[in-house]
C-alpha positions, 0 to 999 in steps of 0.5 A: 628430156623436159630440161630444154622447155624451160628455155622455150618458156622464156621465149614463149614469154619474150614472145607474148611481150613482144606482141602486145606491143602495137609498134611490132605489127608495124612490120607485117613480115616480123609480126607473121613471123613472131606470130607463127613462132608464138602459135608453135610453142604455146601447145608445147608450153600449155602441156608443160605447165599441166605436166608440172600442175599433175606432180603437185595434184598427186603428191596432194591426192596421196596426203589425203588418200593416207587419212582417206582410203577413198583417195586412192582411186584419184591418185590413181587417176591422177598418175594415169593422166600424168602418163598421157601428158608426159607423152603427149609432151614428148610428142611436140618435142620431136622435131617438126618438118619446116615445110609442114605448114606449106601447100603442095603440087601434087602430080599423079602420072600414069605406069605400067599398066597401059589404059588401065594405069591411066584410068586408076590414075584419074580415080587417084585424082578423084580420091585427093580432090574429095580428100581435099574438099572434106578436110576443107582445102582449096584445089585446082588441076594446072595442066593435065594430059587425058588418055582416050579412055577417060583417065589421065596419063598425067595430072597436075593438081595445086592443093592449098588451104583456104588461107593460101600458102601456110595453115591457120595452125602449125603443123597443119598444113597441106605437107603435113598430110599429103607428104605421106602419099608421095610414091607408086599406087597399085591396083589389081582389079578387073578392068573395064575392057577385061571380056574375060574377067581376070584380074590385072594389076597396074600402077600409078606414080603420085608425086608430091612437092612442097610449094616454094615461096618466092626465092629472096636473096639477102646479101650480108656486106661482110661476104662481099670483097669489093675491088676498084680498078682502072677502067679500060676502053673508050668511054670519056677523058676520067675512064683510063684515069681514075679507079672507077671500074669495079668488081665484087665478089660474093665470097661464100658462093664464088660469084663475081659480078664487074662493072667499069661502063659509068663514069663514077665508082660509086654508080659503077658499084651499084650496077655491079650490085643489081647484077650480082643479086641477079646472078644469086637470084638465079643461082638461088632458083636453080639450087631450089629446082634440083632440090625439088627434082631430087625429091620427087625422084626420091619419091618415084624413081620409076612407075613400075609395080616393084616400088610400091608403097600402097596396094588397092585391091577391088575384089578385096575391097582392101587397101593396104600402105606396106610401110606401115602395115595398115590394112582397110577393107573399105577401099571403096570409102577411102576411094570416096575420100575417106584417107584420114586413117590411111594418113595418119598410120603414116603420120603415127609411123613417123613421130615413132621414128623421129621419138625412138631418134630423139630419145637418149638410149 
């Protein structure tokens, strides 16, 4: 399974070469690029040099334990942190999600469950904002919709870290954590407009959308055909008469972009170019909004009880995720921010899956 580090020896090399060159950071854009590439790797290099280091260690502690019986207490060690490295390494092999390192927008909307929905939608909201205040992100509610009971019937919220868009370490970003609580919240408490004291139960819907970068839009000549044609219309004695108009097609979508309203080819092709970017542009956009739609259907089909992925229950004082199996009984902590064991049952549950994908029967 280790044969593939070599490869990423090399390039975490050419890498470390290529920084030390001052003229790379000329080129912000390809320096932040190298830089990132160069931070994701050195981890998984560190542990590949003290896996191979802790093979030597133990052949030389079995030579001394043959002389010294002493020795086997380290020999034993020694295989014991070999095991912990081999799976720390198989670890940060598996592969990681692109849009770890991204900040997200998060939405809490309220369910089933009326005012009551609404107000354990507001303690939700609560709950992320002393999440995000104890782990040291940046937040900010952009639009919300308040129930007249004091919840919110829908909240918007952007989480960042202190950095902006991105984390300061691969794989730490807002995504990397918050990914996990995408999905419908319930709750079984007593409400505070309950005169009788039975326990309801409600719910709320939290969605959780990676934040896009600037949509860009690279054009490689080689997928352009470029056609020249008669222009037709009034427009000048050379318009009728020459093959001034021109018409080019982006042949890997399908959009064509003409222009024949100049007097030259050369100024006919550089209008039909600035109207092909755009129409790729707003092509490229869309193609990223229904992406994001489909994810946060993915995540809350609808905001009723039946989808759930968590359950918090007050008189309990339990919080249990039924994907994972986790259970707590400090509800009220985890309500105050305390998320982090929740979180990473989810995170554990993932790498499980994605190494019992990864690993060859």
């Amino acid at each position: 399974m280790f044969e593939a580090v070599e490869e990423l020896v090399g390039e975490h090399a050419d890498l470390e070469k290529k920084l030390a060159d001052p003229s790379v950071f000329s080129d912000q854009a390809n320096a932040r690029k190298l830089n990132k590439r160069y931070a994701e790797l050195t981890p998984i290099i560190a542990t590949y040099r003290a896996w191979k280091q802790s093979a030597d260690d133990i052949e030389t502690a079995k030579e001394f334990a043959a002389d010294d019986p002493d020795f086997a207490a380290e020999v034993k060690e020694l295989t014991a942190h070999r095991e912990e490295l081999t799976e720390k390494l198989r670890l940060l092999l598996v592969p990681r999600d692109p849009s770890d390192d991204k900040d997200v927008l998060l939405e809490i909307k309220a369910g089933a469950g009326g005012d009551e929905s609404a107000l354990f939608a507001g303690d939700l909201l609560r709950m992320y904002l002393r999440y995000a205040e104890r782990v040291g992100w940046k937040t900010e509610i952009i639009d919300s919709t308040e129930s007249e009971l004091g919840g919110y019937k829908d909240v918007q919220v952007s989480v960042r870290t202190k950095g902006g868009n991105g984390a300061t370490e691969p794989g730490q970003g807002v995504w990397a954590r918050l990914k996990y609580e995408g999905g419908v919240h319930r709750v079984q408490r007593v409400p505070a407009t309950e005169s009788q004291g039975r326990i309801h139960t409600s719910a709320a819907g939290v969605l959780v959308t990676p934040e896009a970068e600037e949509v860009e839009v690279e054009i490689n000549q080689n997928d352009l055909r470029i056609d020249v044609y008669r222009s037709s219309g009034p427009g000048g004695q050379s318009v009728n008469t020459t093959d001034s108009a021109v018409r080019i097609t982006h042949l890997p979508t399908g959009v064509v972009a003409s222009c024949q309203n100049e007097k030259s080819q050369l100024q006919n092709k550089e209008q039909a170019m600035r109207i092909l970017r755009s129409r790729l542009l707003a092509a490229a956009q869309e193609a990223a909004e229904q992406e994001a739609a489909d994810a946060r259907r993915s995540q809350v089909r609808t905001v009723d009880r039946s989808e759930k992925i968590r359950t918090y229950n007050f008189p309990e004082n339990r919080l249990s995720d039924h994907r994972t199996g986790f259970k707590a009984y400090n509800l009220d902590q985890v309500l105050d921010g305390d998320l982090d064991p929740v979180i990473q049952s989810c995170v554990d549950t993932d790498s499980a899956a994605k190494l019992a994908a990864a690993t060859p029967n």
